[in-house]
PDB file of N, CA, C and O in Angstrom:
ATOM      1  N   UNK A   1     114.232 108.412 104.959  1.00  0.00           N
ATOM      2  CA  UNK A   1     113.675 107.331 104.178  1.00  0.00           C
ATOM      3  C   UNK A   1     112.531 107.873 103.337  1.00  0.00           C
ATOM      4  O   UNK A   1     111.668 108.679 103.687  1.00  0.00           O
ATOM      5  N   UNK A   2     112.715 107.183 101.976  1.00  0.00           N
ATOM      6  CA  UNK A   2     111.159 107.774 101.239  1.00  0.00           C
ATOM      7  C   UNK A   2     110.066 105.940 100.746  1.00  0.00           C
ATOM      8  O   UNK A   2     110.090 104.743 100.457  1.00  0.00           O
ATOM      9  N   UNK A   3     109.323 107.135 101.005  1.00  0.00           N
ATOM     10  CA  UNK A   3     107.863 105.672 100.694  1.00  0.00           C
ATOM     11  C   UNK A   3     108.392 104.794  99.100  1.00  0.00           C
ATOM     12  O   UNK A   3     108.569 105.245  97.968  1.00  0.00           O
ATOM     13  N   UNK A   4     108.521 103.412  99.651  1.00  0.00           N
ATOM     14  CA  UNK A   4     108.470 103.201  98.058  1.00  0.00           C
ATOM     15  C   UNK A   4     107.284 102.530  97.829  1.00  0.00           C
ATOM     16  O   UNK A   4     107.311 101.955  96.741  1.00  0.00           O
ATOM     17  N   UNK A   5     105.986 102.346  98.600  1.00  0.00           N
ATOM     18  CA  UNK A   5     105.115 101.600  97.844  1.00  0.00           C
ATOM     19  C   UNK A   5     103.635 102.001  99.118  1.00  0.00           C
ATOM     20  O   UNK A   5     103.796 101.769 100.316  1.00  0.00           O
ATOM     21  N   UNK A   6     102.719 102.413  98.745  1.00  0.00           N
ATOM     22  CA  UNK A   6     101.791 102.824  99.918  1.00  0.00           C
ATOM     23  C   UNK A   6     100.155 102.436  99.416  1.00  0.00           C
ATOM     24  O   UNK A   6      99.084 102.994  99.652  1.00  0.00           O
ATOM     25  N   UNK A   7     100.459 101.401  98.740  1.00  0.00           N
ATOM     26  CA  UNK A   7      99.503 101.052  98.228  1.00  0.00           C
ATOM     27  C   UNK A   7      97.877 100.736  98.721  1.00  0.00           C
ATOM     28  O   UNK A   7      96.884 100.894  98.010  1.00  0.00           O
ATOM     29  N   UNK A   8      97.895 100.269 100.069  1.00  0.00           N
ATOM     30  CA  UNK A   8      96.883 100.406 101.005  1.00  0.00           C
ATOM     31  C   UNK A   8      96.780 101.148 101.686  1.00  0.00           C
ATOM     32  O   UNK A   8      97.885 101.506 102.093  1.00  0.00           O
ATOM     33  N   UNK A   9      95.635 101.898 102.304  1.00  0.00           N
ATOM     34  CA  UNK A   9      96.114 102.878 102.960  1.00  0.00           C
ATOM     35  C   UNK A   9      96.289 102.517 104.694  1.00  0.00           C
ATOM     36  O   UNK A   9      96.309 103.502 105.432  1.00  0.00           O
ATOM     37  N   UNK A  10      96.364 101.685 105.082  1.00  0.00           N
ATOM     38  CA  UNK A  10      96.984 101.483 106.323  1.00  0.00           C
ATOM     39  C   UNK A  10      98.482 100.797 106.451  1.00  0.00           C
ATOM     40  O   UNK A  10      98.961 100.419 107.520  1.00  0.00           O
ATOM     41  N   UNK A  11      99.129 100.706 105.178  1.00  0.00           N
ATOM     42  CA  UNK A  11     100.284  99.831 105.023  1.00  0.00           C
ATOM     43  C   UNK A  11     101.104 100.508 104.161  1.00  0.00           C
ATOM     44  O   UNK A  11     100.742 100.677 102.997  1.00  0.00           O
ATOM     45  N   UNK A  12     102.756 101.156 104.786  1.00  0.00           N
ATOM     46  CA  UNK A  12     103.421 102.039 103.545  1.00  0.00           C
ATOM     47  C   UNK A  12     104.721 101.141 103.723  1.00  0.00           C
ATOM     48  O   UNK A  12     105.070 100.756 104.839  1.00  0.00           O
ATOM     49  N   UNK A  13     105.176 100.937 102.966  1.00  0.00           N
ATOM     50  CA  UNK A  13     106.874 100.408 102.539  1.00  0.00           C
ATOM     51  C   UNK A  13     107.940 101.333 102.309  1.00  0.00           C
ATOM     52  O   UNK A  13     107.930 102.133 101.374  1.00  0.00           O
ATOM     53  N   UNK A  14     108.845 101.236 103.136  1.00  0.00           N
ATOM     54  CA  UNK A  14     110.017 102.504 103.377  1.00  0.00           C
ATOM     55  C   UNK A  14     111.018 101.846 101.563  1.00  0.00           C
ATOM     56  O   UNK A  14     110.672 101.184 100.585  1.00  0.00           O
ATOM     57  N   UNK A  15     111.725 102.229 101.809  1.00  0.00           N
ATOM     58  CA  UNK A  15     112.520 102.109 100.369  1.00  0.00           C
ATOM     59  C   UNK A  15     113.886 101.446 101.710  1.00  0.00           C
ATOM     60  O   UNK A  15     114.920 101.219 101.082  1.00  0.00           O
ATOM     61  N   UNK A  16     113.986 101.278 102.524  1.00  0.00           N
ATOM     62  CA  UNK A  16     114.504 100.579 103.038  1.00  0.00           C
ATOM     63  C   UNK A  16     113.700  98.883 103.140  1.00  0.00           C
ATOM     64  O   UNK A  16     113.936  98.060 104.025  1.00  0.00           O
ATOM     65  N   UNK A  17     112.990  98.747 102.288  1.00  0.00           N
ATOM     66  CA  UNK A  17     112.200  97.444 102.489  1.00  0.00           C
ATOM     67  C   UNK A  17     110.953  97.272 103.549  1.00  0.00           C
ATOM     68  O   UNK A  17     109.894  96.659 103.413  1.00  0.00           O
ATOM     69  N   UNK A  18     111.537  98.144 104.806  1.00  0.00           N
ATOM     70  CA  UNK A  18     110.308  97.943 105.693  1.00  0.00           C
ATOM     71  C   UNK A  18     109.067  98.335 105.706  1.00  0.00           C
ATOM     72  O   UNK A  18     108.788  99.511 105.474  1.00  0.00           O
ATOM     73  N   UNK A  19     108.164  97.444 105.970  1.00  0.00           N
ATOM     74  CA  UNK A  19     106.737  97.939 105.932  1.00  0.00           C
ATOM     75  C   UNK A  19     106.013  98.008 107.440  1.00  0.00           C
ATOM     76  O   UNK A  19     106.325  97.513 108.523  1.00  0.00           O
ATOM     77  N   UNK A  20     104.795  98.933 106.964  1.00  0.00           N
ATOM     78  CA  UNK A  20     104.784  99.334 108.785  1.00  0.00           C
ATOM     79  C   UNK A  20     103.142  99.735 108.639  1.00  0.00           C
ATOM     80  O   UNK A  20     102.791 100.417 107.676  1.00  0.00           O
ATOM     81  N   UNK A  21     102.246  99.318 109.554  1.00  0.00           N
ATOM     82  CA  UNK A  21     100.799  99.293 109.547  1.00  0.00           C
ATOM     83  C   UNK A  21     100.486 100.792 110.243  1.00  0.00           C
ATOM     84  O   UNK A  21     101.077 101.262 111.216  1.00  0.00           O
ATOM     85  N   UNK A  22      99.753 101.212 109.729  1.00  0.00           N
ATOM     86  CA  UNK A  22      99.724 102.589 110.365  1.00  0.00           C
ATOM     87  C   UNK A  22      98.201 102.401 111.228  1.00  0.00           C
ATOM     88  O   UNK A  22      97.237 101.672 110.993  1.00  0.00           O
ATOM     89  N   UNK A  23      98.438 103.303 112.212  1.00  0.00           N
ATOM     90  CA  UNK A  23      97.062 103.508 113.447  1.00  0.00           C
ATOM     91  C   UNK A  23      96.126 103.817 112.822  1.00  0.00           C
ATOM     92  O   UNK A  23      96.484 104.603 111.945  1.00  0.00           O
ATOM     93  N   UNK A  24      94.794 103.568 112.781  1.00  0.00           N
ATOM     94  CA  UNK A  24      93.779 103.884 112.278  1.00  0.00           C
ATOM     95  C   UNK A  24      93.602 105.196 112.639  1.00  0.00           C
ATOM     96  O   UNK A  24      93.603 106.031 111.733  1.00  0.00           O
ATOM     97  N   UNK A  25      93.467 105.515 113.661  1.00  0.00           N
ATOM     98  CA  UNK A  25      93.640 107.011 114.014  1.00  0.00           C
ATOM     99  C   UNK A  25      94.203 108.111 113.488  1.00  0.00           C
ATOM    100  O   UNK A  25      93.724 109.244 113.532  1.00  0.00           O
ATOM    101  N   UNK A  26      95.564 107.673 112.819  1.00  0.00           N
ATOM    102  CA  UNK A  26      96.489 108.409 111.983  1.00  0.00           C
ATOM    103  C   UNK A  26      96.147 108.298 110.689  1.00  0.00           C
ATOM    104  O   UNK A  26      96.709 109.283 110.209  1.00  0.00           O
ATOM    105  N   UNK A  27      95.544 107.701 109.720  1.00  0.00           N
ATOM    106  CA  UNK A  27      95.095 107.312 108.678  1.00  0.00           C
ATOM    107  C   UNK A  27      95.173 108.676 107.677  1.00  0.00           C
ATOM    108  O   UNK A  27      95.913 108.837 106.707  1.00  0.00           O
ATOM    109  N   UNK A  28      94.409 109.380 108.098  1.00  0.00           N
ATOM    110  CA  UNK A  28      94.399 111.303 107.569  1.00  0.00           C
ATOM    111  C   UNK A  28      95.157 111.742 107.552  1.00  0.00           C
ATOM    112  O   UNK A  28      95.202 112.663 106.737  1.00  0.00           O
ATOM    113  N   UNK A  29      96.591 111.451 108.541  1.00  0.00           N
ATOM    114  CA  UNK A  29      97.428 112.467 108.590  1.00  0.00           C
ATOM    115  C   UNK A  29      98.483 111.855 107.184  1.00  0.00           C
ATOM    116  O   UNK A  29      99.230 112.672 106.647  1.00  0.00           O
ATOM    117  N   UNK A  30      98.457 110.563 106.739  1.00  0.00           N
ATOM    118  CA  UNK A  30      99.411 110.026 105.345  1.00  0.00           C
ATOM    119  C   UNK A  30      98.531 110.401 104.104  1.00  0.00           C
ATOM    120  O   UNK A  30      98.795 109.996 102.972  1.00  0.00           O
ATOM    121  N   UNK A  31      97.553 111.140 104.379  1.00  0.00           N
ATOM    122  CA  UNK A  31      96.737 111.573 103.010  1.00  0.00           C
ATOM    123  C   UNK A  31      97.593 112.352 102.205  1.00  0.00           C
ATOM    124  O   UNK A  31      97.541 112.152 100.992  1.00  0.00           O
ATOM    125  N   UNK A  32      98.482 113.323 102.706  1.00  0.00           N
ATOM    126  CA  UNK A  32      99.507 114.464 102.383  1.00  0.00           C
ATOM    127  C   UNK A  32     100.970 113.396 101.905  1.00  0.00           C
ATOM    128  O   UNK A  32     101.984 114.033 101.617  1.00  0.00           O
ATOM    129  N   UNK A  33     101.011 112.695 101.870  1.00  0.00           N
ATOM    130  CA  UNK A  33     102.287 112.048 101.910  1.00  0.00           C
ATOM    131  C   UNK A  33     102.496 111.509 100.439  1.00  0.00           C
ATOM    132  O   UNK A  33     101.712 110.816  99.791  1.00  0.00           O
ATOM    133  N   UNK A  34     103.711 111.979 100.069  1.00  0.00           N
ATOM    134  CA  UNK A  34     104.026 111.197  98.431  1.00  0.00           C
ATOM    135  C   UNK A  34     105.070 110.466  98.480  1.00  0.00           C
ATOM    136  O   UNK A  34     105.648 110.151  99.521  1.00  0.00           O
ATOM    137  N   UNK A  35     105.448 110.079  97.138  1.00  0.00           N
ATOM    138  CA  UNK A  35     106.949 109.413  97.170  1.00  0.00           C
ATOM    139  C   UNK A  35     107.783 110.176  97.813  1.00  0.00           C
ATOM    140  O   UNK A  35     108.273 109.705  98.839  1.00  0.00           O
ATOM    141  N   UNK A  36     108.093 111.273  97.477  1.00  0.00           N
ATOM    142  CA  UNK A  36     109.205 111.953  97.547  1.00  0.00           C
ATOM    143  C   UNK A  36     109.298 112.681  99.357  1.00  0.00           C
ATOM    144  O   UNK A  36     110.203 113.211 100.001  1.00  0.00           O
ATOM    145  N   UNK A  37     108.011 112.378  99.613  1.00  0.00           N
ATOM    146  CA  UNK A  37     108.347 112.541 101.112  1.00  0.00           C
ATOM    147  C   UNK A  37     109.339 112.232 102.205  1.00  0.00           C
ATOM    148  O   UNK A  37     109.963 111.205 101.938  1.00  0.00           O
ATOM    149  N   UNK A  38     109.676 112.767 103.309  1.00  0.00           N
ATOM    150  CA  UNK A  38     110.769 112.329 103.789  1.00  0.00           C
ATOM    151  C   UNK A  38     110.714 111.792 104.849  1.00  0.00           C
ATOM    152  O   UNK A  38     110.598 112.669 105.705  1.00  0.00           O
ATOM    153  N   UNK A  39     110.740 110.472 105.436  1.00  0.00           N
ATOM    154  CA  UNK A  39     109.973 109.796 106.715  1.00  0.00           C
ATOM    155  C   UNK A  39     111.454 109.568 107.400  1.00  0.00           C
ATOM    156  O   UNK A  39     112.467 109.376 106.728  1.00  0.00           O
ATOM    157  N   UNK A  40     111.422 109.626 109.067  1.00  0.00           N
ATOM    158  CA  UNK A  40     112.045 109.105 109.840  1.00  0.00           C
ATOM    159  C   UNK A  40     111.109 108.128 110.528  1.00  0.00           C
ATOM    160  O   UNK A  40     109.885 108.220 110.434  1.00  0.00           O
ATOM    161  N   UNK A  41     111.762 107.148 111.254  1.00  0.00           N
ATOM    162  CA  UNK A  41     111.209 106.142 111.979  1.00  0.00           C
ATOM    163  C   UNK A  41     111.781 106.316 113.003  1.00  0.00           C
ATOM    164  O   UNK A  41     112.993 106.130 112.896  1.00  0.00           O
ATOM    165  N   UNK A  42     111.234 106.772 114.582  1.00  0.00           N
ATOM    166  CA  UNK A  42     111.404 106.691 115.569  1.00  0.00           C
ATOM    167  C   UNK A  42     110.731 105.822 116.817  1.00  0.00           C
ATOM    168  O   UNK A  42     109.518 105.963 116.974  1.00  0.00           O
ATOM    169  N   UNK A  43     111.380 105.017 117.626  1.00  0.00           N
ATOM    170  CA  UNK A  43     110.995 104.368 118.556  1.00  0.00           C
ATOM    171  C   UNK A  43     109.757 105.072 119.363  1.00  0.00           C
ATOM    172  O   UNK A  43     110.008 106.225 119.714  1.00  0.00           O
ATOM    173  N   UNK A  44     108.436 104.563 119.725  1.00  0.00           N
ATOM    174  CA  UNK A  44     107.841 105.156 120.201  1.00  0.00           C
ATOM    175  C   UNK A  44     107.466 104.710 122.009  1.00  0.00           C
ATOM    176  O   UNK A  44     107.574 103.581 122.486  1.00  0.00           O
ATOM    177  N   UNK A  45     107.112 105.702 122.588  1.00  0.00           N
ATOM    178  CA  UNK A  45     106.978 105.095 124.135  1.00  0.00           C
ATOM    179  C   UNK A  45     104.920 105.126 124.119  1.00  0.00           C
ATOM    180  O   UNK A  45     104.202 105.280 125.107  1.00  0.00           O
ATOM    181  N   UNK A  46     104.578 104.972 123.009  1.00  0.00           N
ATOM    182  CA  UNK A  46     102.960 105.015 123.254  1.00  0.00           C
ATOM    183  C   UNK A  46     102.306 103.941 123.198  1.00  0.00           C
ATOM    184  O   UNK A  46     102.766 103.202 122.327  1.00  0.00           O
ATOM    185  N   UNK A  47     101.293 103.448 123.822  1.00  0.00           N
ATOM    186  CA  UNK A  47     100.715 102.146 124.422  1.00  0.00           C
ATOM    187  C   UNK A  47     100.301 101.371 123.270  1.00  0.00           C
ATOM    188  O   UNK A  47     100.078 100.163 123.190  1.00  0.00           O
ATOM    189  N   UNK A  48     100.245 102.170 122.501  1.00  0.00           N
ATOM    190  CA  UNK A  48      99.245 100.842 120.604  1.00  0.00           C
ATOM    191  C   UNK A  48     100.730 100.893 119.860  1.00  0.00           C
ATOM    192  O   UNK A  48     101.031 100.066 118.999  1.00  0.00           O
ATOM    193  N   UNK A  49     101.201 101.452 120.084  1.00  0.00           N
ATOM    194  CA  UNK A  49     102.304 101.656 118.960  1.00  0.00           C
ATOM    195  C   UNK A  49     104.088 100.612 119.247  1.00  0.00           C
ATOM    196  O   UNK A  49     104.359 100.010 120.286  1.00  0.00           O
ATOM    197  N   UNK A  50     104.990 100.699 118.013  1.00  0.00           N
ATOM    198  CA  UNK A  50     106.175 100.487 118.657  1.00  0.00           C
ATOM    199  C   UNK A  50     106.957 102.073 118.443  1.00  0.00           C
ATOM    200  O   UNK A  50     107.393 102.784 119.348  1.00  0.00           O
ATOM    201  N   UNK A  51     106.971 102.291 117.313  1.00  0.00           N
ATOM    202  CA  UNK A  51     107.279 103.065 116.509  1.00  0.00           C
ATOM    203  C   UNK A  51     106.673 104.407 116.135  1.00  0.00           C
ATOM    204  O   UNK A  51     105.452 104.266 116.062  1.00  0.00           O
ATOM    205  N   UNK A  52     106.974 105.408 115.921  1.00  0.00           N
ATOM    206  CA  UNK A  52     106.389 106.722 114.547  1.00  0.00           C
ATOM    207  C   UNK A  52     107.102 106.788 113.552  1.00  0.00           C
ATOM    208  O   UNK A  52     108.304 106.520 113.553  1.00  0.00           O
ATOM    209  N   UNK A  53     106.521 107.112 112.688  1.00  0.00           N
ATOM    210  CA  UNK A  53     107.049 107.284 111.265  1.00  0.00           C
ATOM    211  C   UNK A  53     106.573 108.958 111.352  1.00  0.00           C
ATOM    212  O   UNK A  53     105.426 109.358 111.553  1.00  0.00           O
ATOM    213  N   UNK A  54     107.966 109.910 111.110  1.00  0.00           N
ATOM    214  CA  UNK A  54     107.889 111.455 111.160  1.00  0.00           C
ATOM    215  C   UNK A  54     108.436 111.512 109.964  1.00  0.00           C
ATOM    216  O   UNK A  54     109.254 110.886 109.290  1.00  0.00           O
ATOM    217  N   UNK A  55     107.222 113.162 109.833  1.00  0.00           N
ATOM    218  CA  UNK A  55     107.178 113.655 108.356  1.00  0.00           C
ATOM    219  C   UNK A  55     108.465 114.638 108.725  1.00  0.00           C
ATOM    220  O   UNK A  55     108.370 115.439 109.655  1.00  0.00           O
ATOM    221  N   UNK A  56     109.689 114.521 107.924  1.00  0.00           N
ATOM    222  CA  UNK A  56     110.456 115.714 108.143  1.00  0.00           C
ATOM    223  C   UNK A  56     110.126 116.913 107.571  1.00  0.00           C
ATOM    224  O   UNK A  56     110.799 117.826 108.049  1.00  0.00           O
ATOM    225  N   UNK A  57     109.386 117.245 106.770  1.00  0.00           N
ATOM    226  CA  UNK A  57     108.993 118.486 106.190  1.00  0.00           C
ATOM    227  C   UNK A  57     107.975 119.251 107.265  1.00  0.00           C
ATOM    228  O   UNK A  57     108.253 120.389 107.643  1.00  0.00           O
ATOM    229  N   UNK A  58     106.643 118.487 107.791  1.00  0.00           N
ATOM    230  CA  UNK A  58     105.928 119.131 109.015  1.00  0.00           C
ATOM    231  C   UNK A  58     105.620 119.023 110.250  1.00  0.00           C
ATOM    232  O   UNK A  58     104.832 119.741 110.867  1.00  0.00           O
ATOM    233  N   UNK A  59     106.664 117.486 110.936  1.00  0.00           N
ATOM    234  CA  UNK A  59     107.063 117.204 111.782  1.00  0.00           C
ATOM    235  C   UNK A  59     105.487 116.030 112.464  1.00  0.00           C
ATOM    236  O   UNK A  59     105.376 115.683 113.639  1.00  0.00           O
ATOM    237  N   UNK A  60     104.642 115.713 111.497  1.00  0.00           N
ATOM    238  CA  UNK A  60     103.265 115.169 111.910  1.00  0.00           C
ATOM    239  C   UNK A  60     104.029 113.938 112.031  1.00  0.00           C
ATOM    240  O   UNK A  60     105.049 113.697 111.386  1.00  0.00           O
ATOM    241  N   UNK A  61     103.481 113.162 112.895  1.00  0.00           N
ATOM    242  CA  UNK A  61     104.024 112.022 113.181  1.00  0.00           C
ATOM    243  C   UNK A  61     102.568 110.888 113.406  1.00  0.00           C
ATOM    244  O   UNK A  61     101.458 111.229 113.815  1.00  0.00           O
ATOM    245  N   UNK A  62     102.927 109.748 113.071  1.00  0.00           N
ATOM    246  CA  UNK A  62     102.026 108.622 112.793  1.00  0.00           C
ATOM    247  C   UNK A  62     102.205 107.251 113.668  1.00  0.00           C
ATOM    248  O   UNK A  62     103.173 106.492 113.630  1.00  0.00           O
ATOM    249  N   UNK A  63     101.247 107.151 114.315  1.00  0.00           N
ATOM    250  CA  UNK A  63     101.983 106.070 115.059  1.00  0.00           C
ATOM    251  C   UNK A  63     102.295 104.584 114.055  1.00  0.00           C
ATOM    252  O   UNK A  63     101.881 104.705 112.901  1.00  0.00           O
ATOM    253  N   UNK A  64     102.843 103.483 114.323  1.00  0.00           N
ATOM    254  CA  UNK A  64     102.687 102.524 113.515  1.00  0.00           C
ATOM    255  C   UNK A  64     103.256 101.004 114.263  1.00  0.00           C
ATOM    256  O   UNK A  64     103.608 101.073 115.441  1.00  0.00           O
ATOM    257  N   UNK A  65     103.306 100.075 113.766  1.00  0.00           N
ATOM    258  CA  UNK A  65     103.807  98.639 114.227  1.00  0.00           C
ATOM    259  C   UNK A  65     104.332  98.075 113.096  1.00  0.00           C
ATOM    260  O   UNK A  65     104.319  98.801 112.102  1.00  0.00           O
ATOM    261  N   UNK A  66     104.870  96.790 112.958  1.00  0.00           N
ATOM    262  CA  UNK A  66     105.502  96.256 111.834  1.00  0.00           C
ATOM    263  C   UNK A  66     104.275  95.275 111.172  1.00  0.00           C
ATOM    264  O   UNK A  66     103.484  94.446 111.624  1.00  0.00           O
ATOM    265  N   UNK A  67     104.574  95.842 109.863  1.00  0.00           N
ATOM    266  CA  UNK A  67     103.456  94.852 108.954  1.00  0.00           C
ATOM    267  C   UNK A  67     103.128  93.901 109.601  1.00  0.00           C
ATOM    268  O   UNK A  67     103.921  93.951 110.542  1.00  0.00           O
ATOM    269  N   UNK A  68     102.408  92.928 109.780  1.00  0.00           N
ATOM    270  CA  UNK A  68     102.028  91.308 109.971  1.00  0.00           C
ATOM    271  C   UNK A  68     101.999  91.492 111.762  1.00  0.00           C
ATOM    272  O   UNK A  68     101.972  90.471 112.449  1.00  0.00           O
ATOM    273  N   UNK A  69     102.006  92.452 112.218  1.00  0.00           N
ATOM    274  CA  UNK A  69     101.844  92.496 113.692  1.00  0.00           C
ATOM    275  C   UNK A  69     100.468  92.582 113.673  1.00  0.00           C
ATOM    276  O   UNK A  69      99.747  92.649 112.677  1.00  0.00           O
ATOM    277  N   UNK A  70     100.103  92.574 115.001  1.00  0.00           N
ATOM    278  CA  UNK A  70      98.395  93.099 115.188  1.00  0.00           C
ATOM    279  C   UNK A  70      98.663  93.904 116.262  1.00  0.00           C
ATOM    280  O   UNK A  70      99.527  93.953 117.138  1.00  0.00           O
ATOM    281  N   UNK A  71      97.404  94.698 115.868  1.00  0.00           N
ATOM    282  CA  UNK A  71      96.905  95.795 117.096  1.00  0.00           C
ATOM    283  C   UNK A  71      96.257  95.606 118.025  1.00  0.00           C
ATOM    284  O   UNK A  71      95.196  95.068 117.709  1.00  0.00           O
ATOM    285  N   UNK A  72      96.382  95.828 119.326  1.00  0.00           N
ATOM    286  CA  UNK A  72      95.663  95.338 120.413  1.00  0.00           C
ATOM    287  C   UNK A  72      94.126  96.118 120.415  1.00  0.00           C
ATOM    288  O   UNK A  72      93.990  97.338 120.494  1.00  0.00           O
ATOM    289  N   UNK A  73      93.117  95.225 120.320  1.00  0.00           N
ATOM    290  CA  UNK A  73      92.009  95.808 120.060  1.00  0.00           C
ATOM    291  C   UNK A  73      91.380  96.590 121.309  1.00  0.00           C
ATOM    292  O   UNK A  73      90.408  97.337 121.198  1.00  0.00           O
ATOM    293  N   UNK A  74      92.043  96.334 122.500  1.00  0.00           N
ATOM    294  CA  UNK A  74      91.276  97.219 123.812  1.00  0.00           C
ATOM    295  C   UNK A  74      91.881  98.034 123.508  1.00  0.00           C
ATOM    296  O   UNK A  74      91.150  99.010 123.338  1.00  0.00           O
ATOM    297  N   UNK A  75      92.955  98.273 123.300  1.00  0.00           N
ATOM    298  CA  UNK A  75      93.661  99.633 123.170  1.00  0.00           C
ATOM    299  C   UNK A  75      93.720 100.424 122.075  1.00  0.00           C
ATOM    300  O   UNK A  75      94.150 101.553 122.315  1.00  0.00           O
ATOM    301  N   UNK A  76      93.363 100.152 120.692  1.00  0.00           N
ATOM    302  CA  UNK A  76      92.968 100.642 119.412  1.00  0.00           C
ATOM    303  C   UNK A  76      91.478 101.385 120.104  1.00  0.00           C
ATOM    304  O   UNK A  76      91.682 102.548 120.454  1.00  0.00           O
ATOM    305  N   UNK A  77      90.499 101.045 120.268  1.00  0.00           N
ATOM    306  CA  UNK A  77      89.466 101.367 121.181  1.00  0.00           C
ATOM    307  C   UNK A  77      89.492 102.240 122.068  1.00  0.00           C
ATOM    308  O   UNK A  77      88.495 102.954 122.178  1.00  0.00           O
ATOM    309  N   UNK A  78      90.682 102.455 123.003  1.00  0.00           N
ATOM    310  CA  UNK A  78      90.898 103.454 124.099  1.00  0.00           C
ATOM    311  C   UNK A  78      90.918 104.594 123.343  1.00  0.00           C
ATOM    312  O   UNK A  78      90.122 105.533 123.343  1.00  0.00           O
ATOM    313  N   UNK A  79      92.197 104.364 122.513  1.00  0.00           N
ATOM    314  CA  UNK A  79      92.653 105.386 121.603  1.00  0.00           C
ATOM    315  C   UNK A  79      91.846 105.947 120.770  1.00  0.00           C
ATOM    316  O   UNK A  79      91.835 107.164 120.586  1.00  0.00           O
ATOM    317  N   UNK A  80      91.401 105.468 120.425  1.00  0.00           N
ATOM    318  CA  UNK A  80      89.780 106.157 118.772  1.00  0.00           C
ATOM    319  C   UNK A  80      89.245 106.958 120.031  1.00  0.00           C
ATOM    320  O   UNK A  80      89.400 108.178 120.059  1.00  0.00           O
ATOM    321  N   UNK A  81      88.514 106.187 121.244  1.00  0.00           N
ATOM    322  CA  UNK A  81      87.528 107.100 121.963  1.00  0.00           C
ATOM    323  C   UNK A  81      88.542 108.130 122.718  1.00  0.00           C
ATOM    324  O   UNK A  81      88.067 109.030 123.410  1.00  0.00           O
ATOM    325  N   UNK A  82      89.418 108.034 122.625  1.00  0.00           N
ATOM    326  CA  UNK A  82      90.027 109.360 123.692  1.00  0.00           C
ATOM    327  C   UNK A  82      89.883 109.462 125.136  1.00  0.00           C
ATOM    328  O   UNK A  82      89.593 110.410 125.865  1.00  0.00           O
ATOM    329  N   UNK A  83      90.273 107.752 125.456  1.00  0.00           N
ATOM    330  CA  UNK A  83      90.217 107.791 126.442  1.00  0.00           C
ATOM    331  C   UNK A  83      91.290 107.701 126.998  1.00  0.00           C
ATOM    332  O   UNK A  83      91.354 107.736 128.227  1.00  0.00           O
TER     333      UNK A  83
END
């Protein structure tokens, strides 16, 4: 899948229509990311997340949820502090 619209930077739109809120945590790692990039979306087993969105070119992966979801704020929190 390639980005068709990434206009905020916590919110990118697949060219499959879907849009997907990215982890604050991950925020840096879509700095590198263009149109022409090549994203997979994989099911994720991690506690803030549903999903990753993987870079096929360097394999960095991002956690994410579906647009209009929310993030659980104890656990956005765990996660930033590294706990």
């Amino acid at each position: 899948m390639k980005i068709s619209a990434h206009a905020e930077s916590h919110v990118v739109e697949l060219d499959d229509g879907s849009q997907w809120q990215i982890f604050p945590g991950d925020l840096a790692t879509t700095l590198s990311w263009k149109p022409e990039t090549d994203l997979h979306l994989e099911p994720s087993g991690d506690r803030v997340s549903s999903h990753a969105l993987v870079n096929a070119a360097d394999q960095s992966r991002v956690r994410v949820i579906k647009a209009g979801e929310t993030w659980s704020d104890g656990e956005v929190k765990k996660m930033l502090q590294g706990t």
